[in-house]
C-alpha positions in Angstrom: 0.0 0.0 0.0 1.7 3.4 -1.1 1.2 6.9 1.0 -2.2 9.1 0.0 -0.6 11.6 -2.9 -1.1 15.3 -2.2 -3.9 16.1 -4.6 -2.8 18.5 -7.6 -4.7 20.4 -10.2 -3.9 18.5 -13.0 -4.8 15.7 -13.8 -1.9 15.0 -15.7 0.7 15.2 -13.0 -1.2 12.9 -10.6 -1.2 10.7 -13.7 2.5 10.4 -13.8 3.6 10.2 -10.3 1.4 7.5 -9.9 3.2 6.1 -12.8 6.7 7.0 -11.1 5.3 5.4 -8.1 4.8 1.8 -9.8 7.9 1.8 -11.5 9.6 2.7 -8.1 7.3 0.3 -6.3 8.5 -2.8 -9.1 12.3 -1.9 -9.0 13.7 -3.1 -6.0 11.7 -6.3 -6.2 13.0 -7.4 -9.7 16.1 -5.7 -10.3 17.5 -5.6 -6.1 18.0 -1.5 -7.1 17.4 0.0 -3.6 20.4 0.5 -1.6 19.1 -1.6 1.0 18.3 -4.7 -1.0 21.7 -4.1 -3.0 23.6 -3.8 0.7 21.5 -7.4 1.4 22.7 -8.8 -1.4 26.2 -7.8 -1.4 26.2 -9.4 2.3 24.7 -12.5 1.1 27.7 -12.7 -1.3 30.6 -11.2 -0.1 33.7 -12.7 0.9 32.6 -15.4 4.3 35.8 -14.1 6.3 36.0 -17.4 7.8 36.8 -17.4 11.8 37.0 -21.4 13.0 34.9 -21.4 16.6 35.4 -25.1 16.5 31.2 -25.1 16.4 29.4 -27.3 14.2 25.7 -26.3 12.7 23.5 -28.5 10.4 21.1 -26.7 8.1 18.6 -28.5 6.6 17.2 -27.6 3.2 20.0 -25.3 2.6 20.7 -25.9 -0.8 19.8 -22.1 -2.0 17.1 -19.6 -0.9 16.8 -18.8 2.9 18.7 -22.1 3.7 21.9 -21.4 1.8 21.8 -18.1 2.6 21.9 -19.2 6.7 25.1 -21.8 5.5 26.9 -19.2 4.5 26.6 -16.9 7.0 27.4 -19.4 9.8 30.2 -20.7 7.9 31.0 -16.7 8.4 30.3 -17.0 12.1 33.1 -19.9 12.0 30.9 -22.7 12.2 31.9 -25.8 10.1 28.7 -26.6 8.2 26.6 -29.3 7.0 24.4 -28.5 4.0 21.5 -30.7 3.0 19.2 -31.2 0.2 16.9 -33.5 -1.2 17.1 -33.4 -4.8 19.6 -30.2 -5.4 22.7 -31.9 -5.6 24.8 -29.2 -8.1 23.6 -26.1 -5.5 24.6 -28.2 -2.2 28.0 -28.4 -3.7 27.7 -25.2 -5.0 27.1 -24.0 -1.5 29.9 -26.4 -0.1 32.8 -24.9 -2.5 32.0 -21.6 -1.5 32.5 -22.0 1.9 35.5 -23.8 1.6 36.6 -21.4 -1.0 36.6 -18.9 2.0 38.7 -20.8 4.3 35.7 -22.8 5.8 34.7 -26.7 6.5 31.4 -28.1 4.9 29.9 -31.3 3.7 27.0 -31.8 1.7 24.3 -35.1 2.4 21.2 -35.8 0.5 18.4 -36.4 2.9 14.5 -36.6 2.4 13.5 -35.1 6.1 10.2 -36.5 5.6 12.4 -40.0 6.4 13.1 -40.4 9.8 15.9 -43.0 8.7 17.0 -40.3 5.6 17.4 -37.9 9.1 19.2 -39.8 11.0 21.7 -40.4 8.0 21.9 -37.1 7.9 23.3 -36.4 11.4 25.2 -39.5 11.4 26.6 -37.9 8.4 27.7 -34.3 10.2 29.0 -35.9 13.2 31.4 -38.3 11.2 32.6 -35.4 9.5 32.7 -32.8 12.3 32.5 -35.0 15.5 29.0 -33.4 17.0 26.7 -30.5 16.4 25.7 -27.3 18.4 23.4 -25.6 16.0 20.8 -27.4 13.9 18.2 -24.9 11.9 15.2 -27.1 11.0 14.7 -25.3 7.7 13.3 -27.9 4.9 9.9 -26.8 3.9 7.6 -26.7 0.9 4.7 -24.5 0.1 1.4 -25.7 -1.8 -1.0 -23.2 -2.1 -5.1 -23.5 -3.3 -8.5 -22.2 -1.1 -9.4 -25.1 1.4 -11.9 -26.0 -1.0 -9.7 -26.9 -4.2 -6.3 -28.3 -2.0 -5.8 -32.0 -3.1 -4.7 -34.8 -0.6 -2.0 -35.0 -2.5 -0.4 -31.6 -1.9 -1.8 -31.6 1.1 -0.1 -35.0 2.8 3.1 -33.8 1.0 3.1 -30.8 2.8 2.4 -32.4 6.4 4.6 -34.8 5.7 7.7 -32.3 4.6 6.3 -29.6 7.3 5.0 -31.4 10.3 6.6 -34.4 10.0 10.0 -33.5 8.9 10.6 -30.9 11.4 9.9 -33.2 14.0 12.3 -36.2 12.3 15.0 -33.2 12.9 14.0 -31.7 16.3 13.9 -35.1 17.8 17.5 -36.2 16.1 18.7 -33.1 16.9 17.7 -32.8 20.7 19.4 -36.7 20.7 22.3 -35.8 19.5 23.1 -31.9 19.9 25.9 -30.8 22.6 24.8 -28.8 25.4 24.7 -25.2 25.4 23.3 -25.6 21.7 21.1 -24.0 19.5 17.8 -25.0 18.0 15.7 -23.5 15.3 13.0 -23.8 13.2 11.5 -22.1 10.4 7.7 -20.9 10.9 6.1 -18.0 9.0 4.6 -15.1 9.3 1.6 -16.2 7.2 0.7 -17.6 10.5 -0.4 -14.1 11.5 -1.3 -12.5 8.1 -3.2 -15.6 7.4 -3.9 -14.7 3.5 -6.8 -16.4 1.6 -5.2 -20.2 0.2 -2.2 -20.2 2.7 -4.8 -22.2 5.2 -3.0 -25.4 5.1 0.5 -24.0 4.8 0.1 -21.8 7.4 -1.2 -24.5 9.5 2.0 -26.6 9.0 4.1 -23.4 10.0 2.0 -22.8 13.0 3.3 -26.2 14.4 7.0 -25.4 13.8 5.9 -22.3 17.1 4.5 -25.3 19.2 7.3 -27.4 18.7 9.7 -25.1 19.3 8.0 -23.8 23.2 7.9 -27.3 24.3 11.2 -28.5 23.3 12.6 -25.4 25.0 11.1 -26.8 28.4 11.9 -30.7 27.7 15.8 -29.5 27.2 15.8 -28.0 30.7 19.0 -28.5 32.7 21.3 -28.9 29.1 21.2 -24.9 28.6 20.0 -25.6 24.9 18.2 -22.7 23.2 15.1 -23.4 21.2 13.3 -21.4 19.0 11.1 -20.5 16.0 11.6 -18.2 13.1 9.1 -16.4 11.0 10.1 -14.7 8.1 7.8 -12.7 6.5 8.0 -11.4 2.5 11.6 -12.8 1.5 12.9 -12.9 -2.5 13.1 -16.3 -3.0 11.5 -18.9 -5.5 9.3 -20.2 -2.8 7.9 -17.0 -2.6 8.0 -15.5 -6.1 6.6 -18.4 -8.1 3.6 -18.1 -10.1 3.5 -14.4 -9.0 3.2 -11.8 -11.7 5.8 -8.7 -11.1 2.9 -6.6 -9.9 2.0 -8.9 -7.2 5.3 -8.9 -5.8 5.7 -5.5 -6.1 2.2 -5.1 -4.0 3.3 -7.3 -1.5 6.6 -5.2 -1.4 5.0 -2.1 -0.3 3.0 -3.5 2.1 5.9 -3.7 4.3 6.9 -0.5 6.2 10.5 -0.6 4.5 8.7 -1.3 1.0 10.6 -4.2 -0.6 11.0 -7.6 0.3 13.6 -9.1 2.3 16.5 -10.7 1.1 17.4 -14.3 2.2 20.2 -12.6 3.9 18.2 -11.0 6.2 16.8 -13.8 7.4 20.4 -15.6 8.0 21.4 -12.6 9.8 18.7 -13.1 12.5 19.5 -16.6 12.6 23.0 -15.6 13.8 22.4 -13.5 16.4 20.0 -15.9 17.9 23.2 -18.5 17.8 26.0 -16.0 18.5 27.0 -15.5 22.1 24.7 -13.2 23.2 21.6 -15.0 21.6 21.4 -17.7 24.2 19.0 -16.2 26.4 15.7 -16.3 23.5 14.7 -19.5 23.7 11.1 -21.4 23.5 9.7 -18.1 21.5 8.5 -17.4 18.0 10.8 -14.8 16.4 9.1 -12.3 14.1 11.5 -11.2 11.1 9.0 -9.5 8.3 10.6 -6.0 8.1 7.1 -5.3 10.1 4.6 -6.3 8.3 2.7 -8.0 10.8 
């Protein structure tokens, strides 16, 4: 939604600021022109500046989007890394190189999290490589969209079973065989709040990731293991941008008070502070990162 225009005598001039207004409105969605979006960007793909910690993190679904973007960033951090993906084997390599380009430590592992057994593959995969985890971000997810009244069982049980089910198959390895003093998250969504006509089912999935996330919080008492949920909001990625026109996005843009979307950066940068040193003290909440749109 843009500001009310001043009104003007002619007719003409309101005519081409709203014009000027689009234009500016579709810019920094497709072409990443504002200064914010470009700094975003640039952050997402600067130079990682490796510093070892001796930490270990395991992303799931990090093979691009949000989830490569949090890879690389806690490569940055100086953790050694463990990528996965389920079918993007060339961008979880990808992802892997570029890291260790920058002086880090990564592995890649194919794993369907929907697979409890695929899971625990997965994390007997990391700790062969890196001896034990401290961070795990529960991040695979898919998105199927339709009103309640056309969504299939097939899309449907996919996404429960990807959603729901997966994020549990990694909270449960992952509170079985994370260090203490580790960090927890998942990914929820802000749709959970905006709750937009045919995100009803995707939203619900989302809304579990907040549940699980409060209660596993309280069952890791004692082992000073920090647990919680993050909601993006509008972020530029395919999951997102898919089957939208550039007029949609560019609506959805200036709905937010800094009127564009986020970058997947943005995300990731939240994601470290919650597991830097001074993040440990969040823990069993739902963190709100939209750029305030809810």
């Amino acid at each position: 939604m843009t500001a009310e225009h001043d009104k003007s005598n002619s007719e003409q001039e309101q005519f081409s600021r709203r014009t000027m207004m689009a234009a500016a409105a579709l810019a920094p969605v497709m072409l990443a022109a504002t200064s914010t979006g470009a700094s975003a960007q640039a952050r997402a793909t600067a130079t990682l500046e490796y510093q070892p910690s001796g930490k270990v993190a395991l992303v799931t679904g990090s093979s691009r989007g949000i989830g490569a973007a949090i890879a690389k960033r806690l490569a940055r951090d100086g953790f050694k890394v463990t990528v996965n993906c389920v079918a993007n084997r060339d961008l979880a390599a990808s992802v892997v190189r570029e890291i260790e380009a920058a002086g880090g430590a990564a592995i890649w592992e194919q794993a369907d999290v929907s697979d409890p057994a695929a899971v625990r593959r997965l994390f007997a995969a990391n700790d062969r490589a890196f001896g034990g985890v401290d961070v795990v971000v529960s991040n695979a997810g898919i998105m199927r969209l339709a009103p309640i009244k056309d969504m299939t069982d097939d899309d449907f049980d996919r996404m429960v079973a990807v959603n729901v089910k997966g994020s549990f198959n990694v909270l449960r390895e992952a509170s079985r065989r994370m260090r203490d003093r580790g960090r927890i998250i998942t990914l929820s969504s802000s749709i959970t709040q905006l709750r937009s006509p045919t995100y009803a089912a995707y939203a619900a999935t989302k809304a579990a990731q907040e549940i699980y996330a409060n209660i596993l919080a309280k069952e890791l008492e004692g082992r000073m293991i920090s647990v919680n949920a993050l909601a993006p909001g509008l972020v530029n990625t395919t999951l997102f941008t898919d089957g939208k026109t550039p007029e949609q996005i560019a609506g959805f843009a200036q709905r937010t008070p800094h009127k564009r979307l986020a970058e997947p950066a943005d995300i990731a940068n939240v994601v470290s502070t919650l597991c830097g040193e001074d993040g440990w003290w969040v823990s069993g909440e739902t963190v709100f990162a939209n750029g305030g749109i809810v």
